[in-house]
N, C-alpha and C positions, 0 to 999 in steps of 0.2 A: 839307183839309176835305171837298169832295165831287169825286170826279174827274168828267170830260168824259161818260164815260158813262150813271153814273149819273144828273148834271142830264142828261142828254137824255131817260132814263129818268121822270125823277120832270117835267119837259117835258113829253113826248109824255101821259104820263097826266095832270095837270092840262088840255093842249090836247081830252081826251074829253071832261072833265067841262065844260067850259068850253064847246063846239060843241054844238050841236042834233044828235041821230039822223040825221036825215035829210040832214045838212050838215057829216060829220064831215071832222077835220084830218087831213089826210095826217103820217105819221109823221115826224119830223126824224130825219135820218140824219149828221148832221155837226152843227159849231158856225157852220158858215157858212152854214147853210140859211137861207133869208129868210122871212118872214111868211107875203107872196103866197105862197109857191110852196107854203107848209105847209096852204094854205089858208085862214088867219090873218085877220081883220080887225081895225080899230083896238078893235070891240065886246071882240069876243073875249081880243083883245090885254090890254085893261083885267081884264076876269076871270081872267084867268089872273094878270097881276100883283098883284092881289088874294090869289090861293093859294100865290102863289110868297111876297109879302110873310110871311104869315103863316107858312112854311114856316121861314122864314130868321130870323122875328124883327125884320123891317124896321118902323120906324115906319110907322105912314098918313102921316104928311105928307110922308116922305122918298119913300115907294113911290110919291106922284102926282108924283113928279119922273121917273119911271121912263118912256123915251123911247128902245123900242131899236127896230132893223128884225132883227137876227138871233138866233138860239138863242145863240151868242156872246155877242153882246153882253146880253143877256139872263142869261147866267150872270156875268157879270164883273159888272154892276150890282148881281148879289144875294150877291154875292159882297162886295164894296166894303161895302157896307152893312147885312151882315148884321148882329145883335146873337148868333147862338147860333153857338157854337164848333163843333157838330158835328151835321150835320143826316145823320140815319137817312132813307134813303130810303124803306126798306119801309113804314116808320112812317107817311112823310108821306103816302104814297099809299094806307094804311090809312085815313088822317083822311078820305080825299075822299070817301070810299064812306057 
């Protein structure tokens, strides 16, 4: 469906949209990367699940189940629970703008 690098792709650009200017996310470089070190907090966390839900097709009730600390685990959840068979990356990061 979407390989490793692309979700870190279409990841790190929801993490811009998602952070303040002045308070931006350090870029994820793996699936192992953690929140903290992304720069990440639980605010942000939410907002992002939010873009990512909608990206994937996830219900709202399923997506506030959504409880990860890495880019990993982050993909493997919207992955489990996606409803769309084939998420366009350029597209989705077309939407955010």
């Amino acid at each position: 469906m979407i390989s490793d690098q692309e979700f870190i792709k279409l990841f790190n650009a929801i993490a811009k949209v998602a952070k303040t200017p002045s308070n931006p996310p350090q870029p994820a470089e793996s699936l192992e990367d953690n929140y903290p070190d992304l720069n990440i907090d639980s605010l942000d966390g939410l907002i992002m699940g939010m873009y990512l839900c909608d990206a994937f097709g996830i219900p709202e009730e399923i997506g506030k189940t959504m409880q990860v600390k890495t880019v990993g685990d982050t993909m493997k959840f919207c992955l489990e629970n996606a409803t769309k068979t084939e998420i366009n990356v350029d597209n989705a990061i077309a939407d955010l703008k």
